[in-house]
KOLBALO-127697 format. One record per residue (C-alpha): y, x negated, z; residue in three letters; residue number from 1. Coordinates in Angstrom, 3 decimals, padded with zeros to 6 digits. Layout:
[[Y,X,Z],'ALA',NUM]
...
***
This chain:
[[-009.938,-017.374,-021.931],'UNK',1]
[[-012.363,-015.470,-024.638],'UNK',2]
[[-013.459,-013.278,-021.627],'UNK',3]
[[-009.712,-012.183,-020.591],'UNK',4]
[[-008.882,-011.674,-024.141],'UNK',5]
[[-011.954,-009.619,-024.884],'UNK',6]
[[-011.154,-007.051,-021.761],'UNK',7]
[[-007.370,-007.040,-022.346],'UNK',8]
[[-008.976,-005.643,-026.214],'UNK',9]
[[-011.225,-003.469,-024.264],'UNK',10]
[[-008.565,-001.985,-022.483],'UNK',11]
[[-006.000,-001.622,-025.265],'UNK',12]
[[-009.232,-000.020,-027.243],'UNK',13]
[[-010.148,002.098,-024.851],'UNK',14]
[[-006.229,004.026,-023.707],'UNK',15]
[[-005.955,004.262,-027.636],'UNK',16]
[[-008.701,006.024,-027.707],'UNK',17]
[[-007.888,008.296,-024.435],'UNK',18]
[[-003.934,008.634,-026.347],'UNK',19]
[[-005.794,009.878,-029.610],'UNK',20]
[[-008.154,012.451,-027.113],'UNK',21]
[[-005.333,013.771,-025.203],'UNK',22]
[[-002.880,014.410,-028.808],'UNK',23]
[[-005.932,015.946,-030.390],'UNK',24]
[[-006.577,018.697,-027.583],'UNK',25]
[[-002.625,019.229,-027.317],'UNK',26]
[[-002.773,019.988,-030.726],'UNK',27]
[[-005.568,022.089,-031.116],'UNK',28]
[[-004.221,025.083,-029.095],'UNK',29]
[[-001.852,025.397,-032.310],'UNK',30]
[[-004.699,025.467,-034.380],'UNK',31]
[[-006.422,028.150,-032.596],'UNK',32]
[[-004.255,030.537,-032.382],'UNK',33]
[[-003.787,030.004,-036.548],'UNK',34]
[[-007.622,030.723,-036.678],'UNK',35]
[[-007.395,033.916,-034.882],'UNK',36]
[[-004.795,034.902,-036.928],'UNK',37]
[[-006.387,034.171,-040.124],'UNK',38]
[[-009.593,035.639,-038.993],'UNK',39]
[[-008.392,038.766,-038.327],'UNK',40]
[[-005.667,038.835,-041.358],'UNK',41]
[[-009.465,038.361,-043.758],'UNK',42]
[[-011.039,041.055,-041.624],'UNK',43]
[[-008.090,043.527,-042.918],'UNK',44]
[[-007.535,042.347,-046.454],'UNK',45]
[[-011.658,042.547,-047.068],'UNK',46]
[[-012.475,045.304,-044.982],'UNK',47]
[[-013.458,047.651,-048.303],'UNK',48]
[[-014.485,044.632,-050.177],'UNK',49]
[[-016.988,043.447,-048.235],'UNK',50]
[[-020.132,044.822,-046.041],'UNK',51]
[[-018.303,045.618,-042.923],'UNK',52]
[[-021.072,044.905,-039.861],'UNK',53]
[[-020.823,041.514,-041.569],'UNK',54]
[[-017.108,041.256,-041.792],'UNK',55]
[[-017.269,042.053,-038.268],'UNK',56]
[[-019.867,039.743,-037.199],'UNK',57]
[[-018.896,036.883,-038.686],'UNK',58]
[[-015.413,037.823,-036.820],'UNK',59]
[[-016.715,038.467,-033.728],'UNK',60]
[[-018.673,034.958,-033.363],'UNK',61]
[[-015.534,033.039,-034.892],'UNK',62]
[[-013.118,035.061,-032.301],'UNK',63]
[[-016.177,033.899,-029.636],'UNK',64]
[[-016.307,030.368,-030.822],'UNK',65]
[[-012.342,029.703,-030.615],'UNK',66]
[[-012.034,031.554,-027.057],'UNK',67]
[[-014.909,028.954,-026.285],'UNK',68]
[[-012.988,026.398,-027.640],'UNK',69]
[[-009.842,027.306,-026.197],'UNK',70]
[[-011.799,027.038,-022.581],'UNK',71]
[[-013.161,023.489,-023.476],'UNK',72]
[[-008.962,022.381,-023.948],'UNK',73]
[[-008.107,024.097,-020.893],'UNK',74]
[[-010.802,022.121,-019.175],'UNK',75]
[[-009.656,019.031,-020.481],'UNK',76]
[[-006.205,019.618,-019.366],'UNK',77]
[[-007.283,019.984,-015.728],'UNK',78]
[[-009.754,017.381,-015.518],'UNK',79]
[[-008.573,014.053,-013.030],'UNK',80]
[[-007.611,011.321,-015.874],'UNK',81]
[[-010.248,009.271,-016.178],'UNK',82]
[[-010.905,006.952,-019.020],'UNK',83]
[[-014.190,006.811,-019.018],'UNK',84]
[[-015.506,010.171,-019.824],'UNK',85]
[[-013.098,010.332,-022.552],'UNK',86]
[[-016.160,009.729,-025.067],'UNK',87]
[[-017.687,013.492,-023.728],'UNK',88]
[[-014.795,014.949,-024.786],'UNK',89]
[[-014.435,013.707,-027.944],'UNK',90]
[[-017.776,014.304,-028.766],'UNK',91]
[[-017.118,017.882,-027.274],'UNK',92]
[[-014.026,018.571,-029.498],'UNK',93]
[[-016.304,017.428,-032.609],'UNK',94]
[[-019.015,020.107,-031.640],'UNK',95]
[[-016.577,022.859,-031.372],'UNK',96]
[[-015.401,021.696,-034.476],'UNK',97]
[[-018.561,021.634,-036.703],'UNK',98]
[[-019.161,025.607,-035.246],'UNK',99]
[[-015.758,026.235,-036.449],'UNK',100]
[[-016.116,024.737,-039.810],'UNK',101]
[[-019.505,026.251,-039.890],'UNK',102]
[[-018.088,030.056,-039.590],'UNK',103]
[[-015.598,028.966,-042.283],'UNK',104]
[[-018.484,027.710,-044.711],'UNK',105]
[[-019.988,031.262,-044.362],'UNK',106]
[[-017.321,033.923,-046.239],'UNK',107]
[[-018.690,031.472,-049.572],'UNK',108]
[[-021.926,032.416,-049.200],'UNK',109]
[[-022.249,035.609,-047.319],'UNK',110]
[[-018.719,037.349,-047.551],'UNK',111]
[[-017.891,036.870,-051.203],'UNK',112]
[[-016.479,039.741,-052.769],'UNK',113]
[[-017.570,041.354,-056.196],'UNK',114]
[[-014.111,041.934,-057.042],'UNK',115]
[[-012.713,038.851,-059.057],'UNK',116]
[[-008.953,039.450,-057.679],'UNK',117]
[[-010.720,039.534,-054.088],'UNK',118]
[[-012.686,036.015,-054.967],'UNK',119]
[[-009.332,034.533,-055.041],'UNK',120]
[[-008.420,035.898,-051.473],'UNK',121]
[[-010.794,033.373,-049.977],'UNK',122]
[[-009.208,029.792,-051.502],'UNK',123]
[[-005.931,031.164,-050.402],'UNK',124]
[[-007.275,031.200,-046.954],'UNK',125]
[[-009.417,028.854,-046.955],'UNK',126]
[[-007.746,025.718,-048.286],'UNK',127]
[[-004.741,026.154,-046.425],'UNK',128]
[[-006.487,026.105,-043.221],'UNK',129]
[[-008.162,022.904,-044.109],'UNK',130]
[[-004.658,021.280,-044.911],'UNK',131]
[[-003.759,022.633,-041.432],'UNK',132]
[[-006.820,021.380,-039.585],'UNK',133]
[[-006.009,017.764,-041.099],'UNK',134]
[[-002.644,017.955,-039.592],'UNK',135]
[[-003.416,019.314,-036.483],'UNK',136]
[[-007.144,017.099,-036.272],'UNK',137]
[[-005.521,014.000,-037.879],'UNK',138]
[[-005.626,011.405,-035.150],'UNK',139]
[[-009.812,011.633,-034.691],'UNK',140]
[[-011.299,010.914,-038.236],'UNK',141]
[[-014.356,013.035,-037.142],'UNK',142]
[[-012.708,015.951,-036.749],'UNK',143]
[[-010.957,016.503,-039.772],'UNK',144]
[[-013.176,015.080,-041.753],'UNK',145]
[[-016.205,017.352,-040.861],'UNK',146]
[[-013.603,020.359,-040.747],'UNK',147]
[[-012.698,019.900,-044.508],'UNK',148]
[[-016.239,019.311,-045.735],'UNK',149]
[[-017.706,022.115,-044.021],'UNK',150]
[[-014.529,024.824,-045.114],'UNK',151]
[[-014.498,023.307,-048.713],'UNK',152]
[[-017.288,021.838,-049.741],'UNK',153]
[[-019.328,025.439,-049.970],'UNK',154]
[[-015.758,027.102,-051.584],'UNK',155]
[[-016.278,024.423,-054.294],'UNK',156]
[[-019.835,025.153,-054.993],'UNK',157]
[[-018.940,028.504,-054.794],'UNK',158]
[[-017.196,028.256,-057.975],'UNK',159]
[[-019.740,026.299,-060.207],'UNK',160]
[[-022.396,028.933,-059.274],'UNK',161]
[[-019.977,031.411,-060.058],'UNK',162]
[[-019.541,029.633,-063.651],'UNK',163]
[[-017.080,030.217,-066.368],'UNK',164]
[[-013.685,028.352,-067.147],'UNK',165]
[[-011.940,029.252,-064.934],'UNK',166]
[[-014.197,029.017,-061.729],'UNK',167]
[[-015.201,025.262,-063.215],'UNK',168]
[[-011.627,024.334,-063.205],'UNK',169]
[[-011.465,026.216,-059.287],'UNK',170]
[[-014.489,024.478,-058.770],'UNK',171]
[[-013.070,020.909,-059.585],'UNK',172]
[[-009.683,021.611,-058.110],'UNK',173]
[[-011.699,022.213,-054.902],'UNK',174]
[[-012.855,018.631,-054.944],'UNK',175]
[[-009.944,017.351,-055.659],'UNK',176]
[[-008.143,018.819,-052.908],'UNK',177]
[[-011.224,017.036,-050.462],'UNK',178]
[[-010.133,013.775,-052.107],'UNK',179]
[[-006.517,014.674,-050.520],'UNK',180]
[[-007.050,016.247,-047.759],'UNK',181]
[[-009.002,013.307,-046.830],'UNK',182]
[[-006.490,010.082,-048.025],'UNK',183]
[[-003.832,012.501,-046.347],'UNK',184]
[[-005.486,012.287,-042.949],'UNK',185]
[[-006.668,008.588,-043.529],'UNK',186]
[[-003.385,007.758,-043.860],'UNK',187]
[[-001.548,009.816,-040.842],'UNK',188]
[[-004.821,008.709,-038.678],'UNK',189]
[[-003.588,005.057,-039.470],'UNK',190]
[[000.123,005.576,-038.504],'UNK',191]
[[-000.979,007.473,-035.652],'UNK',192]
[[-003.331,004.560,-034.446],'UNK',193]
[[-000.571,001.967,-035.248],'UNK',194]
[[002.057,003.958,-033.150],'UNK',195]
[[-000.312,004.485,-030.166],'UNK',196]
[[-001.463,000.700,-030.285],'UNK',197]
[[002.336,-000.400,-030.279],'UNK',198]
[[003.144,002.211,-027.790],'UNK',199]
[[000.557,000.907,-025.567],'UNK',200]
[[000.911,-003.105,-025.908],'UNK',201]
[[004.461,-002.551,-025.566],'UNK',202]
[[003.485,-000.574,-022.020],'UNK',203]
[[001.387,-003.347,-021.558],'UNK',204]
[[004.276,-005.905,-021.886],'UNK',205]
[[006.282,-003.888,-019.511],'UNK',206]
[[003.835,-003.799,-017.211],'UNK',207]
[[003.339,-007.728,-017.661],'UNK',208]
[[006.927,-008.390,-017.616],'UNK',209]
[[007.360,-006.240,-014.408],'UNK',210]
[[004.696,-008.401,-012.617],'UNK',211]
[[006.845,-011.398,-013.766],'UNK',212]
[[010.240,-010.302,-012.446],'UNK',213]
[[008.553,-009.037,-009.431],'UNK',214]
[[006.970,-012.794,-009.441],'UNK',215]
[[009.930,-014.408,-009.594],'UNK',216]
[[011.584,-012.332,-006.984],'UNK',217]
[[009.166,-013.273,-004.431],'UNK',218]
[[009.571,-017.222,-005.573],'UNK',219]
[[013.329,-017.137,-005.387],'UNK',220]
[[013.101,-015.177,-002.058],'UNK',221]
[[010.607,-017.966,-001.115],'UNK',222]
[[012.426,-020.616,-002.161],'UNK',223]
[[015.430,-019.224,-000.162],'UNK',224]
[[014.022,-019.329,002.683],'UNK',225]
[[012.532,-022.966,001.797],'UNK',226]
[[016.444,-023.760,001.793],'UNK',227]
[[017.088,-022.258,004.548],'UNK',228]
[[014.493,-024.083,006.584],'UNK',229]
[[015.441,-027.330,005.271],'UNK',230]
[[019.307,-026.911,005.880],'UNK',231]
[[018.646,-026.070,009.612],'UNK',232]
[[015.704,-028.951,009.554],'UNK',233]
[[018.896,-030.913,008.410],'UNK',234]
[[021.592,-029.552,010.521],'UNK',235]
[[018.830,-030.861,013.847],'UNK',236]
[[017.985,-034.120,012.325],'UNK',237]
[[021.636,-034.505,011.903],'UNK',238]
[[022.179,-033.741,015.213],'UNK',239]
[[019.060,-035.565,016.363],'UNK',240]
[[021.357,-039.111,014.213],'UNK',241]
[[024.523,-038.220,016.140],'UNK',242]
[[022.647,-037.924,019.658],'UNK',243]
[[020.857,-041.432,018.644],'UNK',244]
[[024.352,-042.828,017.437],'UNK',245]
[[025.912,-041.851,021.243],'UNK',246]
[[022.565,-043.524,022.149],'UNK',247]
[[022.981,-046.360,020.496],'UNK',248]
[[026.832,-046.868,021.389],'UNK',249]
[[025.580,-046.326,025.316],'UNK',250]
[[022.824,-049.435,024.519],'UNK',251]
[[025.431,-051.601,023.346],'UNK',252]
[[027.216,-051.123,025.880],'UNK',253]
[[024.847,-051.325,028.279],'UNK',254]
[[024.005,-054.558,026.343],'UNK',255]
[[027.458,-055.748,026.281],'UNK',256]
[[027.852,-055.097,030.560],'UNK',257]
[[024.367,-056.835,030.499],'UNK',258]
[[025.547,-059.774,028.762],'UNK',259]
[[028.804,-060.019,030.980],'UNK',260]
[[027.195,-059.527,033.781],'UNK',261]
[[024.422,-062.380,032.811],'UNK',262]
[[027.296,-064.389,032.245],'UNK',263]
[[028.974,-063.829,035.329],'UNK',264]
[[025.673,-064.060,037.007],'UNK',265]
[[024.964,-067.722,035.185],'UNK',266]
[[028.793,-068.941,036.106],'UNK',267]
[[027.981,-067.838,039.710],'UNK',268]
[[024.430,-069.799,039.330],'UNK',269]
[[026.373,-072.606,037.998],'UNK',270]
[[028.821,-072.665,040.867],'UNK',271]
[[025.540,-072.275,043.204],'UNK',272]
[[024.047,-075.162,041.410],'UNK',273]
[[027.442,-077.165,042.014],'UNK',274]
[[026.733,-076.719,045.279],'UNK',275]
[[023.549,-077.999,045.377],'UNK',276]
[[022.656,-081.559,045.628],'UNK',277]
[[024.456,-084.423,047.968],'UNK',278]
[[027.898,-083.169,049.399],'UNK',279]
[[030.383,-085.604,051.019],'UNK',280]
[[031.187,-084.167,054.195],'UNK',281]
[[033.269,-085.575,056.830],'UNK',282]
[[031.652,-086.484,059.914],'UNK',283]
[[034.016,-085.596,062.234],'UNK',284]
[[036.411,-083.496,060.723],'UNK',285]
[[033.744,-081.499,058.421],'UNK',286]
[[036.319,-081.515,055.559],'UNK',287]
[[034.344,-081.856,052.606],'UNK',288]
[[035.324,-083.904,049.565],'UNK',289]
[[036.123,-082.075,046.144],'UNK',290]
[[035.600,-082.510,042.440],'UNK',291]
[[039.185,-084.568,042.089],'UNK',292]
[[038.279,-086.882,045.340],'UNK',293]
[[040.473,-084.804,047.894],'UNK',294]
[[039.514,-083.762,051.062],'UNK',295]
[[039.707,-080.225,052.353],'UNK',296]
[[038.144,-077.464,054.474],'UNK',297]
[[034.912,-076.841,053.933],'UNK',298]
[[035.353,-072.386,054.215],'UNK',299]
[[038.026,-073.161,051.411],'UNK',300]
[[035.573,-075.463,048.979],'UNK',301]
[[032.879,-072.900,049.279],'UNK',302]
[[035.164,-070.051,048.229],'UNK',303]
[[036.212,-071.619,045.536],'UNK',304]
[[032.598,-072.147,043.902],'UNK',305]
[[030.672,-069.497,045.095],'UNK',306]
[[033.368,-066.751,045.611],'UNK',307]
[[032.126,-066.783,049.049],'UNK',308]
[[034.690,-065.246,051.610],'UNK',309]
[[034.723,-066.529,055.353],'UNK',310]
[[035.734,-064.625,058.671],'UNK',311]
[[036.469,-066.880,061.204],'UNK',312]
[[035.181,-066.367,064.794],'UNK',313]
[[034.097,-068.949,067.937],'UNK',314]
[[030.244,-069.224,069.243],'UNK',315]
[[029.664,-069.498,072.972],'UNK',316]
[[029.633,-073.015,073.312],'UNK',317]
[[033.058,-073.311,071.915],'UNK',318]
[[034.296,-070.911,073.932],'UNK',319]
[[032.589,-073.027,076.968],'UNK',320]
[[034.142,-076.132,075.965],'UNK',321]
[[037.493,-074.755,074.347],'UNK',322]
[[038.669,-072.591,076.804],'UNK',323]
[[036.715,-072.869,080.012],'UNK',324]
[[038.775,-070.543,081.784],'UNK',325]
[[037.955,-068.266,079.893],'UNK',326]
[[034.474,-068.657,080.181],'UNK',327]
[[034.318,-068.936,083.777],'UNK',328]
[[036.070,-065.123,084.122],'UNK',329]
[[033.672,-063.676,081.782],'UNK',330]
***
């Protein structure tokens, strides 16, 4: 049970992390076309101000590094989605990320004007696009994070070393816009990892719940056909009862003629065994002597207890002593 709750975190962990990866890179393509725009919007508004072959280096490498950038998205975009290298790409997008911030930590400390009106140029452009990369980098900590220390941080010490007043109070302003830049992007990174966790347990419980119905489905169709089975098992074994019922009725009265024909069959033995035993026959008549002490013939006596019927003929030596006439023709 620990094991199947430990991968079903896993895999929850693991698509946030993808659904954070994939929102990041959509986002960034925003945020790189605001860098080119910025970068060449300072290459105008310090182009007397400032050493130009440095103006236009540093432009030329940031212009480089986002077009590079730009290629790592579109790469991303096309890849087959698969989870598991999500990790390269999110250590990719962090990379690209710490140049970026890197070119941004250079106007500071390389580009900064003499002019004090021009010093403020470079706050106005540069905290702004901090703000922006915390709303466009806000759902990978990383990101943001190193974005806004590397664009910032040097702005801030900037000011100190410049000294005076008013550059203190810059100074100090600076770090307290880190302080919200950061609790600003710990607290959309939370809402974003809260939606996408929802988001995916609830696709989770869809998918679940799906399995379930589809379940189900396949039980009821199952037990349907269990019915069915057992209604036609019962529709034969109720025909198989009505064909042993006729069977039944056909015994008994099988068993019924049986038993009247046993009976008939012990009357007729019983008139046979009448029959048997000493018989008072006449000795000259042959009239035989019945039950109630009358004599009569003995055909007639025999019919009557052994439903025996008689066809009367005449033997040869009848005939001979009969009707000798007759006897002497043939």
């Amino acid at each position: 049970m620990e094991k199947c709750v430990t991968k079903q975190f896993d895999n929850i962990t693991q698509k946030m992390r993808e659904a954070q990866i994939q929102l990041l890179y959509r986002q960034t393509w925003t945020g790189l076309i605001g860098v080119l725009i910025v970068t060449l919007t300072s290459c105008v508004a310090f182009w007397h101000v400032v050493p130009q072959w440095k103006l236009s280096l540093w432009a030329g490498i940031s212009v480089l590094v986002t077009l590079i950038r730009g290629y790592i998205i579109f790469a991303f975009q096309q890849r087959a989605p698969l989870i598991f290298d999500i990790n390269r790409w999110a250590t990719l997008h962090v990379l690209g990320v710490l140049v970026s911030g890197l070119m941004w930590a250079i106007p500071p400390v390389f580009l900064w004007p003499t002019d004090s009106v021009y010093q403020l140029v470079w706050p106005v452009v540069i905290l702004p696009l901090s703000a922006a990369a915390v709303a466009t980098y806000y759902t990978w900590t990383l990101s943001y994070t190193s974005f806004v220390f590397l664009t910032v941080l040097p702005l801030s010490l900037r000011f100190f070393y410049e000294g005076g007043v008013l550059m203190n109070i810059l100074g100090l302003l600076s770090l307290f816009f880190i302080a919200v830049l950061l609790r600003a992007g710990s607290v959309m990174h939370t809402a974003s990892v809260c939606a996408s966790e929802i988001g995916i347990r609830n696709e989770i419980l869809n998918n679940d719940l799906n399995k379930g119905i589809v379940a189900r489905e396949q039980l009821n169709e199952q037990l349907h056909l269990e019915i069915a089975e057992r209604i036609l098992s019962e529709k034969k074994l109720g025909k198989q009862n009505q064909e042993l019922l006729r069977l039944n009725g056909e015994l008994t009265s099988t068993t019924s003629n049986l038993e009247l024909a046993n009976r008939k069959l012990e009357d007729a033995i019983a008139d046979i065994n009448q029959l048997s035993g000493m018989l008072p026959i006449c000795s000259f008549c042959k009239n035989i002597r019945n039950d109630q002490g009358y004599y009569e013939q003995i055909e007639e006596y025999i019919h009557k207890h052994s439903g025996v019927d008689f066809s009367h003929t005449i033997c040869p030596s009848c005939i001979k002593k009969y009707y000798p006439e007759e006897y002497e023709d043939e």
